[in-house]
N, C-alpha and C positions, 0 to 999 in steps of 0.2 A: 515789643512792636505792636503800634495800633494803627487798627486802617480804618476809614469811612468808606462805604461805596455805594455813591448813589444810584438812584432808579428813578422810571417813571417820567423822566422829558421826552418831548417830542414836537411833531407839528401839528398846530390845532388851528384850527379855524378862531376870530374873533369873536366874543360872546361864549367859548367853550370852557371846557376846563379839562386842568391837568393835576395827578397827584403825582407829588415826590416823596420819594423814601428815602432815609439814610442810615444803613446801621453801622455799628462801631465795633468792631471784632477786635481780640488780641488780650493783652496782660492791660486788663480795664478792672479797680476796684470800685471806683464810683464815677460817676459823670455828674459834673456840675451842669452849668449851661451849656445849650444847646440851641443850634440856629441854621438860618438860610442865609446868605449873602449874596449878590449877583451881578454878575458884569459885562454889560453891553459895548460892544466894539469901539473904541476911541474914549471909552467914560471908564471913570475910577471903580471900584469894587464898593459896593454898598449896600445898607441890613436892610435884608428883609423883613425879616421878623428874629425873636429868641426865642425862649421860651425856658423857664429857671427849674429847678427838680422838684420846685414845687408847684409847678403848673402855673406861675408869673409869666404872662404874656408881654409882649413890646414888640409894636409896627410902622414898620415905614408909613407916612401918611398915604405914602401913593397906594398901598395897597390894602387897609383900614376900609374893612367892609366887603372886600372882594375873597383874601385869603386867612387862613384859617391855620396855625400852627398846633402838632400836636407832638407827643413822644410816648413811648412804652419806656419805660426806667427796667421792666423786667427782659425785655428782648434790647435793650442798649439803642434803639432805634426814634429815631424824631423825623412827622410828616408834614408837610405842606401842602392842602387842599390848596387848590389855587380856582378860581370862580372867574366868570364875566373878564376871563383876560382879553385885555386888548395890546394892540402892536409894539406899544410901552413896553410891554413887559420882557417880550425878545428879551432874550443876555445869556450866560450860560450860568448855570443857581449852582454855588456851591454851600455844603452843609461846613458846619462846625461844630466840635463838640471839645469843653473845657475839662480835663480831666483833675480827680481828685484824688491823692494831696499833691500832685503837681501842681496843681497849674495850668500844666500845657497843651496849649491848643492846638488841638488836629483838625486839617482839612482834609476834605473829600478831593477827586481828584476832577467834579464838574460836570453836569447836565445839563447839556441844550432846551432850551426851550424856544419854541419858531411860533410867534403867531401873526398869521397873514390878516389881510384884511379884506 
């Protein structure tokens, strides 16, 4: 059994920032990729960012300059510096992490992120 459980959302003012965490507990030999995806009330779920075991970054344009992916491969955990958010970014962030030699991908169970204007 493997869990993600994230941390670190909440409500921030516009112009702030927020960090998320995600780690991955359980029967885990290796973690392939790992990421953020997020989804805003009546919109489909969509990447935020990844980030590969070797430190390969990939960002949504929308957030390309503002947020920041990172991960610890020794603690099983991957973050998201999030910068200069604005009301866009509202959604609830869920993490992912692609396990190896499965394959399969585990979701976290989702973090609010609220930002007013």
């Amino acid at each position: 059994q493997v869990q993600l459980v994230e941390s670190g959302g909440g409500l921030v003012q516009a112009g702030g920032s927020l960090r998320l965490s995600c780690a991955a507990s359980g029967r885990i030999f290796s973690i392939n990729d790992m990421g953020w995806y997020r989804q805003a009330p009546g919109n489909q779920r969509e990447l935020v960012a990844t980030i590969t075991r070797g430190d390969r970054t990939n960002y949504a344009d929308s957030v390309k300059g503002r947020f920041t992916i990172s991960r610890d491969n020794a603690k099983n955990t991957v973050y998201l510096q999030m910068n200069s958010l604005i009301p866009e970014d509202t959604a609830v962030y869920y993490c992912h992490a692609n396990l190896l030699p499965s394959g399969y991908v585990y979701w976290g169970q989702g973090t609010q992120v609220t930002v007013s204007s």
